[in-house]
PyMOL Python script that loads the backbone (N, CA, C, O; Angstrom):
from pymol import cmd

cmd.read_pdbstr("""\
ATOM      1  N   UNK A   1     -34.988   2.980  -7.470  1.00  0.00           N
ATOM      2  CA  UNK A   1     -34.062   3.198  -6.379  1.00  0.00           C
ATOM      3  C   UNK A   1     -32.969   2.133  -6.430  1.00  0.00           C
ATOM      4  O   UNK A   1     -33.090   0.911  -6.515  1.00  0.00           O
ATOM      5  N   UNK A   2     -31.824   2.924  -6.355  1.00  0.00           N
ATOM      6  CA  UNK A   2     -30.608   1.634  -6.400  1.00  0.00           C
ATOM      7  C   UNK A   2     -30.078   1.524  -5.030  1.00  0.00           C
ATOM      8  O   UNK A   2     -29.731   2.572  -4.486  1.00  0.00           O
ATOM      9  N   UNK A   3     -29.969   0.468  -4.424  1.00  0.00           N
ATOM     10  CA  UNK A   3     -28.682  -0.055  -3.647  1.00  0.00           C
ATOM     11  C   UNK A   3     -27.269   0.194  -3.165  1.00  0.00           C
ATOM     12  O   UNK A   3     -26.633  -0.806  -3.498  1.00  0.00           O
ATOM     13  N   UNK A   4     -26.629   0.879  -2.665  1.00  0.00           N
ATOM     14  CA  UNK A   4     -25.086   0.933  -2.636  1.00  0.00           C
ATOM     15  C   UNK A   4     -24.556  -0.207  -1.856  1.00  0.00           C
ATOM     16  O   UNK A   4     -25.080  -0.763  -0.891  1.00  0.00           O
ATOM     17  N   UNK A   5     -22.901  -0.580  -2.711  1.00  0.00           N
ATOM     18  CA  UNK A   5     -23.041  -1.641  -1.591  1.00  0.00           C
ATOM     19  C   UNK A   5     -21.170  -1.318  -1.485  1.00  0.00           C
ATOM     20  O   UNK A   5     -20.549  -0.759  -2.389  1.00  0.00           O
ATOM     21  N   UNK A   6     -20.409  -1.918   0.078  1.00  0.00           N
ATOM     22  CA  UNK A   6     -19.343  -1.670  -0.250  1.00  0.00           C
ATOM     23  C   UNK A   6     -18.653  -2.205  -1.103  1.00  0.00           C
ATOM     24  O   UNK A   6     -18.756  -3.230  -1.778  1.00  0.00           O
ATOM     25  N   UNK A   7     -17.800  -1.264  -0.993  1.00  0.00           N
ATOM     26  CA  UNK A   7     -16.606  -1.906  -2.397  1.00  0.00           C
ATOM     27  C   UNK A   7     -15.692  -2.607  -2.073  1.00  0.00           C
ATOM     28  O   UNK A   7     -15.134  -2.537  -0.978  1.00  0.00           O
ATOM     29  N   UNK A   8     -15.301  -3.664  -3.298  1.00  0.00           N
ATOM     30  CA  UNK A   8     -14.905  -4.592  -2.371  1.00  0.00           C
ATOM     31  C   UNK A   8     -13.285  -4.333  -2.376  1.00  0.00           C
ATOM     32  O   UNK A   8     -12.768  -3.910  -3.411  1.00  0.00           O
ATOM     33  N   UNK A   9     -12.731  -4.512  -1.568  1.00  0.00           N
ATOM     34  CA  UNK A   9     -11.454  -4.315  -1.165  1.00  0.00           C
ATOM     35  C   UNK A   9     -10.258  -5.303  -1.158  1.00  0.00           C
ATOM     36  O   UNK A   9     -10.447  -6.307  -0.470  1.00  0.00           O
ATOM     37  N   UNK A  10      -9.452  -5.241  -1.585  1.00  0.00           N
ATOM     38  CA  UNK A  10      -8.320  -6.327  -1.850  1.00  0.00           C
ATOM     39  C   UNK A  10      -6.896  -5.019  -1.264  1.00  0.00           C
ATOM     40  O   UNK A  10      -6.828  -3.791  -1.324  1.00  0.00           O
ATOM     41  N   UNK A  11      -5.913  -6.154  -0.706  1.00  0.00           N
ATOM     42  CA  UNK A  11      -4.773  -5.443  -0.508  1.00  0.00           C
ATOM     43  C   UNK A  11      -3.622  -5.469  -1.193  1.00  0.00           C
ATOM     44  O   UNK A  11      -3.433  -6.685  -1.211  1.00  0.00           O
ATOM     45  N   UNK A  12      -2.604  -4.941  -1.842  1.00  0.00           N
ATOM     46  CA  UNK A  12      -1.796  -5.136  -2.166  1.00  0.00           C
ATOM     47  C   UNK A  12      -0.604  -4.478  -1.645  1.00  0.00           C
ATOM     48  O   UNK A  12      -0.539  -3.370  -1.114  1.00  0.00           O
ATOM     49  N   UNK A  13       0.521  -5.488  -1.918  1.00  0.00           N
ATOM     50  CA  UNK A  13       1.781  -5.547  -1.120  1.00  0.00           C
ATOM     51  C   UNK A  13       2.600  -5.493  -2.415  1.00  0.00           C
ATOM     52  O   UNK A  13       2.565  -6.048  -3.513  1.00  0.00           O
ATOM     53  N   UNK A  14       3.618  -4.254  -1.577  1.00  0.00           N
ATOM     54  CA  UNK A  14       4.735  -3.607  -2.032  1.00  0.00           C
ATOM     55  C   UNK A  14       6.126  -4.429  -1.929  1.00  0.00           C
ATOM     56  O   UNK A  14       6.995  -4.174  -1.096  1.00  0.00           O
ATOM     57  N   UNK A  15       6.198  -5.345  -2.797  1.00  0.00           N
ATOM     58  CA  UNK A  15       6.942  -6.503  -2.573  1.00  0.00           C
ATOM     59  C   UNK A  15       8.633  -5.633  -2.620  1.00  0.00           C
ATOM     60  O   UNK A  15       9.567  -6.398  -2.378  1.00  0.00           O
ATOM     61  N   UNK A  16       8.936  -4.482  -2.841  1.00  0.00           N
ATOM     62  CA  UNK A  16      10.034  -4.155  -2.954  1.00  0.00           C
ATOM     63  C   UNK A  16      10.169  -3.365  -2.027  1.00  0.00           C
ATOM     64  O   UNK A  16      11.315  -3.475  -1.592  1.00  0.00           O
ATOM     65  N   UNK A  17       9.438  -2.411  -1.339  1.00  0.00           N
ATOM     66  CA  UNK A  17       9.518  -2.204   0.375  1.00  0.00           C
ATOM     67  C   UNK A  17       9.223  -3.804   1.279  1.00  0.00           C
ATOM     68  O   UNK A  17      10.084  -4.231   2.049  1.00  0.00           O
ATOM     69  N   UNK A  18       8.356  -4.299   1.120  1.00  0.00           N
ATOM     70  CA  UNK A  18       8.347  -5.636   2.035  1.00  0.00           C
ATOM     71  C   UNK A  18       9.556  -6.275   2.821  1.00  0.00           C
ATOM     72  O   UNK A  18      10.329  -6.778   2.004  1.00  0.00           O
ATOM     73  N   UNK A  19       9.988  -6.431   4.108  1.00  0.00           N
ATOM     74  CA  UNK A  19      11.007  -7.027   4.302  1.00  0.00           C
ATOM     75  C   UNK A  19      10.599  -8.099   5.410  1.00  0.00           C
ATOM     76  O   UNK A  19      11.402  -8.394   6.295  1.00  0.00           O
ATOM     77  N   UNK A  20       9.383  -8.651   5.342  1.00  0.00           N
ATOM     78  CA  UNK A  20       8.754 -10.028   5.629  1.00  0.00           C
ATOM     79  C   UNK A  20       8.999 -10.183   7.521  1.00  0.00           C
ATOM     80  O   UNK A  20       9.469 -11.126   8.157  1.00  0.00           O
ATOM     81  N   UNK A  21       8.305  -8.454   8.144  1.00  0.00           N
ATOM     82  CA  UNK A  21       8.589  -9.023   9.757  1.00  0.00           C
ATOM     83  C   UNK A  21       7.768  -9.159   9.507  1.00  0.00           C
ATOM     84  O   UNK A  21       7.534  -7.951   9.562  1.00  0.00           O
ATOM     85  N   UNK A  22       6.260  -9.819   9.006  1.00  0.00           N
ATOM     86  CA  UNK A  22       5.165 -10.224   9.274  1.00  0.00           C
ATOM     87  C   UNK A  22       4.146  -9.650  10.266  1.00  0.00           C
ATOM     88  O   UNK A  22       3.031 -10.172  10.276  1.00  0.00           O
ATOM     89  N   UNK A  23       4.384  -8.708  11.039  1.00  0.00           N
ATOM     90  CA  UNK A  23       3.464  -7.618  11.459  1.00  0.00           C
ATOM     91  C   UNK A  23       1.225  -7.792  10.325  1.00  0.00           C
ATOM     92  O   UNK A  23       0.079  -7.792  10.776  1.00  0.00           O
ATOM     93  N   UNK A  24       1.773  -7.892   8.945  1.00  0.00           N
ATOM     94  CA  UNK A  24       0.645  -7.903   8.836  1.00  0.00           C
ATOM     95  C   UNK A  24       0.052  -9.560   8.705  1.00  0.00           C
ATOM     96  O   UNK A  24      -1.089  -9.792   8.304  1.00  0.00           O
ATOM     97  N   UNK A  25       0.618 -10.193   8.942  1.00  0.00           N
ATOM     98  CA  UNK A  25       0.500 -11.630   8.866  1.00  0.00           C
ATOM     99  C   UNK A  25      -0.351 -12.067  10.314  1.00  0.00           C
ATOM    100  O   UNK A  25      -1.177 -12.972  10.438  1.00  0.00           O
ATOM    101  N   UNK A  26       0.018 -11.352  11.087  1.00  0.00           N
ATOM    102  CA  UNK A  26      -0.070 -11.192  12.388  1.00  0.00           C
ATOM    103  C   UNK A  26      -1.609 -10.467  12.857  1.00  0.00           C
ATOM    104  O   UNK A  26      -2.318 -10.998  13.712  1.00  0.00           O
ATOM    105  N   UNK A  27      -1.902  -9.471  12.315  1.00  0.00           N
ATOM    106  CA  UNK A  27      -3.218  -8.984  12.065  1.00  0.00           C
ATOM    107  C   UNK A  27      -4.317  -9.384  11.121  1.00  0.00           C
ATOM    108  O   UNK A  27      -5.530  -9.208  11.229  1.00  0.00           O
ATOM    109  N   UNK A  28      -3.686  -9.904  10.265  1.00  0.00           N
ATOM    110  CA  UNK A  28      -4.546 -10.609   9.141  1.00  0.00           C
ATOM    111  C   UNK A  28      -4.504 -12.397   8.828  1.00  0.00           C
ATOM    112  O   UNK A  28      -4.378 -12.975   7.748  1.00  0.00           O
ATOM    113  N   UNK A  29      -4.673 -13.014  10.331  1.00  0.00           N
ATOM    114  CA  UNK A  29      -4.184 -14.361  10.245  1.00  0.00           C
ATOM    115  C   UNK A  29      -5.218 -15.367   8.832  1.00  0.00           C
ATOM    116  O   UNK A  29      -4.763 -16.307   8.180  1.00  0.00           O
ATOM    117  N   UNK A  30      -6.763 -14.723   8.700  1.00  0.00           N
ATOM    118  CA  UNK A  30      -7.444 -15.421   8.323  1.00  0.00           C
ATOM    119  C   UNK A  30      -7.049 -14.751   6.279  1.00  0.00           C
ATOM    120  O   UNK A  30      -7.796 -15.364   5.516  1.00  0.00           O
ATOM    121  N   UNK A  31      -6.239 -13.874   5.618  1.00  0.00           N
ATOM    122  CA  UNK A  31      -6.100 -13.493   4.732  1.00  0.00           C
ATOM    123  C   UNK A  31      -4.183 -13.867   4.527  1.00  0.00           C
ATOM    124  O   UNK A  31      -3.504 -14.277   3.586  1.00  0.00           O
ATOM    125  N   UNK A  32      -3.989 -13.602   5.458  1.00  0.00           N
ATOM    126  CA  UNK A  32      -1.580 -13.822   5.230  1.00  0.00           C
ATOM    127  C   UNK A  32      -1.426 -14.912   6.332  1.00  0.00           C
ATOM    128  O   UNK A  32      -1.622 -15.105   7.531  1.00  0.00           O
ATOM    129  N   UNK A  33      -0.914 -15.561   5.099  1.00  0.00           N
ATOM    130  CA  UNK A  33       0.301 -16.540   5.923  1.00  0.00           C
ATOM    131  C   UNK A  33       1.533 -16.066   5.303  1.00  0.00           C
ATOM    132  O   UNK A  33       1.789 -15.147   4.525  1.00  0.00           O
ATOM    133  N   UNK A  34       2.386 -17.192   6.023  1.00  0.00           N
ATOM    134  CA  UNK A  34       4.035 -16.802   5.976  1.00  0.00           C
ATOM    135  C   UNK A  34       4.410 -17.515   4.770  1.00  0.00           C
ATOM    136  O   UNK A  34       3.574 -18.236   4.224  1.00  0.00           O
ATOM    137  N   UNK A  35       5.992 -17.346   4.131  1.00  0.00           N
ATOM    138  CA  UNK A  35       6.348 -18.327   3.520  1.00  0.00           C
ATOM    139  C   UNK A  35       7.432 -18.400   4.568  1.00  0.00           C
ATOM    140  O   UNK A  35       7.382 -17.886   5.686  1.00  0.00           O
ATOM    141  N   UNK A  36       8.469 -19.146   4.028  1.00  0.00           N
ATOM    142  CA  UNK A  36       9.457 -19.497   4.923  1.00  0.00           C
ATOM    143  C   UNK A  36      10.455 -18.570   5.878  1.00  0.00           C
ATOM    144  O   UNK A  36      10.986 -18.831   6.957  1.00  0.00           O
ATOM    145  N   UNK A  37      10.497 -17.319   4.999  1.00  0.00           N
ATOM    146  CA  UNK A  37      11.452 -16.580   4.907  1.00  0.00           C
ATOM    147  C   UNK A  37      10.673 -15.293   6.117  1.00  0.00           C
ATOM    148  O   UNK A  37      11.190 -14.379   6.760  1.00  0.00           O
ATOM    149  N   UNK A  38       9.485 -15.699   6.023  1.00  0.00           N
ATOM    150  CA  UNK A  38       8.510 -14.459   6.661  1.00  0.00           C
ATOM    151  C   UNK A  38       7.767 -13.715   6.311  1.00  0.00           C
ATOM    152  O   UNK A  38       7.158 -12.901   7.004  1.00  0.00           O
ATOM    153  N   UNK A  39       7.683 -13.932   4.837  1.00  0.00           N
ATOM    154  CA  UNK A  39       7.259 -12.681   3.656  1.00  0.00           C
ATOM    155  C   UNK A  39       6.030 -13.052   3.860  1.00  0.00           C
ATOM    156  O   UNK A  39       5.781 -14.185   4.270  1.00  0.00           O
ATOM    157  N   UNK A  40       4.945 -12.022   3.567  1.00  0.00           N
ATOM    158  CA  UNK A  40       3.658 -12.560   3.687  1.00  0.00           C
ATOM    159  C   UNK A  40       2.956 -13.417   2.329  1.00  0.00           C
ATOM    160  O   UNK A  40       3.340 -13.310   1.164  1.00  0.00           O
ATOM    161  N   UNK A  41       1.918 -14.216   2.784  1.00  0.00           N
ATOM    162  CA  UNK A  41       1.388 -15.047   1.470  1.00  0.00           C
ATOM    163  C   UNK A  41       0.249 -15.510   1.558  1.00  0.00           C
ATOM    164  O   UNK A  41      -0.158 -16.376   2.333  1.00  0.00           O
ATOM    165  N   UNK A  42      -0.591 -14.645   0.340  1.00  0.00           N
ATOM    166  CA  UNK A  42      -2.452 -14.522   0.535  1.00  0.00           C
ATOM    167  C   UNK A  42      -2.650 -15.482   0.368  1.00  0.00           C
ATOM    168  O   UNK A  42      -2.189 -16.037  -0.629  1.00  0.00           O
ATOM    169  N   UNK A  43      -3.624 -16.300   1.486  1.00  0.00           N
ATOM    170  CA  UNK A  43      -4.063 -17.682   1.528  1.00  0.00           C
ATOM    171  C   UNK A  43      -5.396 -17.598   0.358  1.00  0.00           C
ATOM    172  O   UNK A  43      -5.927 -18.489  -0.306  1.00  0.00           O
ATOM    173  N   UNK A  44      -5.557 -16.684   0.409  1.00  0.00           N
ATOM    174  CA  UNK A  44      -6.511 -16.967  -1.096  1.00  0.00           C
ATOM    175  C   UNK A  44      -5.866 -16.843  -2.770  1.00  0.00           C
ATOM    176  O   UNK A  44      -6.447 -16.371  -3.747  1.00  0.00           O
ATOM    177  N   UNK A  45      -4.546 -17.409  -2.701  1.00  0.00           N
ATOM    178  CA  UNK A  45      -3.499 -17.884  -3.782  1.00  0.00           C
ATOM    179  C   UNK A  45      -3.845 -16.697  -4.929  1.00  0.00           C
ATOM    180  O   UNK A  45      -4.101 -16.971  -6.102  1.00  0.00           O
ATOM    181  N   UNK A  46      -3.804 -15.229  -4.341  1.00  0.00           N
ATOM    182  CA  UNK A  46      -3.786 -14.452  -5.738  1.00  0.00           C
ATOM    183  C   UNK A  46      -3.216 -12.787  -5.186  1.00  0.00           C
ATOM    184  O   UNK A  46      -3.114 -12.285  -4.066  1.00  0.00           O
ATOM    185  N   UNK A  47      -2.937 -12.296  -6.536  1.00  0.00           N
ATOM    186  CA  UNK A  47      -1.441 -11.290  -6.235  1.00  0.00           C
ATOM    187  C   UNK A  47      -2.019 -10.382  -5.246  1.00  0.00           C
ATOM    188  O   UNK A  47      -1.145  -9.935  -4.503  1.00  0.00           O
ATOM    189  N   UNK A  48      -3.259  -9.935  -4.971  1.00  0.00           N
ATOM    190  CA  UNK A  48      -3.786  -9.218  -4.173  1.00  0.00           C
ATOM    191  C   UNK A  48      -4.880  -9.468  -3.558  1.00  0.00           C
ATOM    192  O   UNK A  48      -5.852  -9.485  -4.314  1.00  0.00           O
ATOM    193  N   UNK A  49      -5.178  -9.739  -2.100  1.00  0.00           N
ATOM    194  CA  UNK A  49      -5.896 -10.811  -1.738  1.00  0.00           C
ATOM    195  C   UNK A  49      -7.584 -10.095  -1.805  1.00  0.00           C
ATOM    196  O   UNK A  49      -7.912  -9.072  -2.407  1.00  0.00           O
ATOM    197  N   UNK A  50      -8.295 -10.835  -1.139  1.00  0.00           N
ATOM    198  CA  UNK A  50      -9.587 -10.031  -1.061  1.00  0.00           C
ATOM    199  C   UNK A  50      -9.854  -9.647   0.418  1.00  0.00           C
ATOM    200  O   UNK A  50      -9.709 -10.663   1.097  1.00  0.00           O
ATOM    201  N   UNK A  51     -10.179  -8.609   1.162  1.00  0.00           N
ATOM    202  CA  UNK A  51     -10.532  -8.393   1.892  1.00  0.00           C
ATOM    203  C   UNK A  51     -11.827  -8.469   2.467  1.00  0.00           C
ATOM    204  O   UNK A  51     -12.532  -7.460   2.477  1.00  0.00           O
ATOM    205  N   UNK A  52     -12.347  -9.866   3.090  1.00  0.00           N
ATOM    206  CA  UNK A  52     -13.459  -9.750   3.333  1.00  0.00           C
ATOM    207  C   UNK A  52     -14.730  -9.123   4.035  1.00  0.00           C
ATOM    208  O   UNK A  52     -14.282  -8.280   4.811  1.00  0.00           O
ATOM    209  N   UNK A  53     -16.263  -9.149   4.130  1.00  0.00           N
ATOM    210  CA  UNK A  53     -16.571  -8.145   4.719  1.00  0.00           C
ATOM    211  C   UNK A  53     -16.547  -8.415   6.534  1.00  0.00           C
ATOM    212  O   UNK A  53     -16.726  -9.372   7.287  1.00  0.00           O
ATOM    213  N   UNK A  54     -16.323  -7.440   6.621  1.00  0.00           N
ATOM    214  CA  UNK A  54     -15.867  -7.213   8.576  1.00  0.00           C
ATOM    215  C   UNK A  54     -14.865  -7.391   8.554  1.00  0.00           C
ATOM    216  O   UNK A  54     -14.584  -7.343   9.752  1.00  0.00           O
ATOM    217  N   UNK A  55     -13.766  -7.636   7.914  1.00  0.00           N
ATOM    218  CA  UNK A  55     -12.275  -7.482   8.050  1.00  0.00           C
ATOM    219  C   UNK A  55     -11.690  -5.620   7.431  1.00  0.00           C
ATOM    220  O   UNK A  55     -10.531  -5.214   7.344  1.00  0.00           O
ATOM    221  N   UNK A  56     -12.620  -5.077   7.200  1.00  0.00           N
ATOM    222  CA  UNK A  56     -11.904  -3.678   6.624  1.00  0.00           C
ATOM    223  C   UNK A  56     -11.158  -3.008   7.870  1.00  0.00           C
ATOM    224  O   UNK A  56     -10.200  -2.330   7.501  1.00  0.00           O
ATOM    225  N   UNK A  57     -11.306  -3.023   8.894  1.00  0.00           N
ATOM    226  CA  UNK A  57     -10.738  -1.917  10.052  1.00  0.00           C
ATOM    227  C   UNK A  57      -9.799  -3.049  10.275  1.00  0.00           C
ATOM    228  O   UNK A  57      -9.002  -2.370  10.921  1.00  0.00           O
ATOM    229  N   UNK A  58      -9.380  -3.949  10.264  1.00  0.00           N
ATOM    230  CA  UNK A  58      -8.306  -5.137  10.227  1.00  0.00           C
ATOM    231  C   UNK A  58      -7.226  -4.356   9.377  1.00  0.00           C
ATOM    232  O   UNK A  58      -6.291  -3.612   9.671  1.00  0.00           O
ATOM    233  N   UNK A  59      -7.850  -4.932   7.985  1.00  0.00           N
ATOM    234  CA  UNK A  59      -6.782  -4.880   7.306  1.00  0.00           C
ATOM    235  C   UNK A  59      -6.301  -3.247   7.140  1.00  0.00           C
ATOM    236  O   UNK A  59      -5.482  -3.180   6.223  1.00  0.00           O
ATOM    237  N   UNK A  60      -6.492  -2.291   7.580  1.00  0.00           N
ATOM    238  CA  UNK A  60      -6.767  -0.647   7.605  1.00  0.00           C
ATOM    239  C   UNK A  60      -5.878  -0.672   8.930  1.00  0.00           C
ATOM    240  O   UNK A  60      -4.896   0.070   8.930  1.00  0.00           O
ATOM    241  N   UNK A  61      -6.028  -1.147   9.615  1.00  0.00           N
ATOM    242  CA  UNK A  61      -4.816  -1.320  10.793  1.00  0.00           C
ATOM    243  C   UNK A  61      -3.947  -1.695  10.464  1.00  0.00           C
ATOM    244  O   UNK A  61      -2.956  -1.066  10.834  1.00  0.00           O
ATOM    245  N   UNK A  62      -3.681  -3.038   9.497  1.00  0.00           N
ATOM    246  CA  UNK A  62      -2.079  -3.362   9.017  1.00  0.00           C
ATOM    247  C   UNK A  62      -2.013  -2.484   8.028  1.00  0.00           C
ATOM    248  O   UNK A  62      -0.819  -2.188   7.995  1.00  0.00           O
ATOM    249  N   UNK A  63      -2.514  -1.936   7.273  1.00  0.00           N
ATOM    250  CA  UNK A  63      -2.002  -1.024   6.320  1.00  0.00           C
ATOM    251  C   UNK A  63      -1.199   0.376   6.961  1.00  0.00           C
ATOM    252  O   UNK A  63      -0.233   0.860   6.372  1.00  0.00           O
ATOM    253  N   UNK A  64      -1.658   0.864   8.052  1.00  0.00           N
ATOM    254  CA  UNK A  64      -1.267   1.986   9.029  1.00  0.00           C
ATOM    255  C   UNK A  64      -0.052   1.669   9.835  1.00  0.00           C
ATOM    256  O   UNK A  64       0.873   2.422  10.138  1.00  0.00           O
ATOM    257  N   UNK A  65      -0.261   0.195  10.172  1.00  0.00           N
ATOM    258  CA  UNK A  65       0.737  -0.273  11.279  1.00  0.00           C
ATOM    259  C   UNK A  65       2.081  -0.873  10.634  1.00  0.00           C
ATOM    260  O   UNK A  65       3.100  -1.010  11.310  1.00  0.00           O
ATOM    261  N   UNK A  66       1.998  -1.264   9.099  1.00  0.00           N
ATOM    262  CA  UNK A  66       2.847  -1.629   8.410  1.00  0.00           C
ATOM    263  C   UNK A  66       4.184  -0.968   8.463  1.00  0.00           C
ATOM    264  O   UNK A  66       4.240   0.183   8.031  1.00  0.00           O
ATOM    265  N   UNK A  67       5.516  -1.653   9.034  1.00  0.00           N
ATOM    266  CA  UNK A  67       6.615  -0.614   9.459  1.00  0.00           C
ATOM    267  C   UNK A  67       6.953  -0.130   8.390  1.00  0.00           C
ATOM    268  O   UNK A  67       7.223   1.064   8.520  1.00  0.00           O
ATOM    269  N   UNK A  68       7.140  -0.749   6.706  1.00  0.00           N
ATOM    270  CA  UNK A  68       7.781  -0.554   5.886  1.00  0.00           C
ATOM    271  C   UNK A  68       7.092  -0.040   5.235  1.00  0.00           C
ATOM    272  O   UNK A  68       7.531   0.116   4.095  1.00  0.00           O
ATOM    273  N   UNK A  69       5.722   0.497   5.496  1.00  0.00           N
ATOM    274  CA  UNK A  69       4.644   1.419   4.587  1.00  0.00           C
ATOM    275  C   UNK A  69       4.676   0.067   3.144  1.00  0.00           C
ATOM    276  O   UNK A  69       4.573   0.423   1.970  1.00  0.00           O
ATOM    277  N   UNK A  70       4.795  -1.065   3.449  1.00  0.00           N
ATOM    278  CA  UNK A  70       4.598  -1.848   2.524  1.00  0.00           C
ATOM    279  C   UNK A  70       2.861  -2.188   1.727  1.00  0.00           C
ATOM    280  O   UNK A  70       2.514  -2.457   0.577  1.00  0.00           O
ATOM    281  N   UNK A  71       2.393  -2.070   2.546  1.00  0.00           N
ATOM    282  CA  UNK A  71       0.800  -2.245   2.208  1.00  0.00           C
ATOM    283  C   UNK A  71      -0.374  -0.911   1.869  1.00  0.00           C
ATOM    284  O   UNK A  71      -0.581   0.144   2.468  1.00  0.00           O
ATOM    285  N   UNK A  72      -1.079  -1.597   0.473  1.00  0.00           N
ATOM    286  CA  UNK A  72      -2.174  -0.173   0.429  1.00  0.00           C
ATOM    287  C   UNK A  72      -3.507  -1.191   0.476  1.00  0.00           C
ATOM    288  O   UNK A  72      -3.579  -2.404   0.279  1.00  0.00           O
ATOM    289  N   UNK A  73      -4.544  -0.188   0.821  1.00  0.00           N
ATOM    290  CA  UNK A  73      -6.150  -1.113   0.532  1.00  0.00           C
ATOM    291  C   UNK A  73      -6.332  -0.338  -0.428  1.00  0.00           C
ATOM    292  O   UNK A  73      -6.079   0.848  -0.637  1.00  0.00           O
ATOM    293  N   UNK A  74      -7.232  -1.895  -1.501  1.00  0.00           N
ATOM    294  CA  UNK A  74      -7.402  -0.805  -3.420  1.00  0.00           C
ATOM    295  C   UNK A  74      -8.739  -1.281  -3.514  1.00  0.00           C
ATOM    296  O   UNK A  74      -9.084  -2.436  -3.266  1.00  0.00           O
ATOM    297  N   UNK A  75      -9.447  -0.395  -3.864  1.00  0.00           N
ATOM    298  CA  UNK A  75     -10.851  -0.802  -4.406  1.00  0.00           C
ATOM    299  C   UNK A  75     -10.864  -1.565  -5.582  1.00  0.00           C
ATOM    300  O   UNK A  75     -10.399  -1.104  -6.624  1.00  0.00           O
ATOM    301  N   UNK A  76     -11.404  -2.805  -5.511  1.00  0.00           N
ATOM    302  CA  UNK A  76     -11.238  -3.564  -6.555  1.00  0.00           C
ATOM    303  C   UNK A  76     -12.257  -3.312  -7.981  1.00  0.00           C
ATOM    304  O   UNK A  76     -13.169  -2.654  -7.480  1.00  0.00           O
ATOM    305  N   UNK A  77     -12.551  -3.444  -9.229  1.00  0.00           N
ATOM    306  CA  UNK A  77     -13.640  -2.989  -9.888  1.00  0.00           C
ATOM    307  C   UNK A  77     -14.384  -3.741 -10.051  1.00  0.00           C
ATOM    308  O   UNK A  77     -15.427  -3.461 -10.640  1.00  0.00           O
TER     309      UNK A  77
END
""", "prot")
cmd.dss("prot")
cmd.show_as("cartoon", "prot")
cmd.util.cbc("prot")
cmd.orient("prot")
């Protein structure tokens, strides 16, 4: 008998829709910070952050709530 377990989830940002109102920075304080300008910036220093577990309906809200449809959630492998 095997196990299922979730998958793990990372987000990535559409840096060419992005126009840095920080909306998801704002929902995702413990995964985006700001840079100067407003743009968001994964505090875990990599191109697509990780979404940890109990943060999925978080980050699934900024992905929905995102004005610029800038954000997707990707199953990572």
């Amino acid at each position: 008998m095997t196990t299922r377990t979730a998958p793990h989830l990372r987000l990535h940002i559409n840096w060419t829709q992005c126009d840095g109102r920080g909306l998801c920075t704002e929902l995702l304080p413990g995964i985006l910070g700001r840079d100067d300008w407003g743009y968001p910036v994964p505090l875990d220093h990599t191109h697509e952050p990780h979404i940890p577990a109990g943060c999925e309906a978080e980050a699934a809200a900024a992905v929905r709530l995102c004005p610029r449809l800038a954000l997707t959630l990707m199953t990572a492998p």
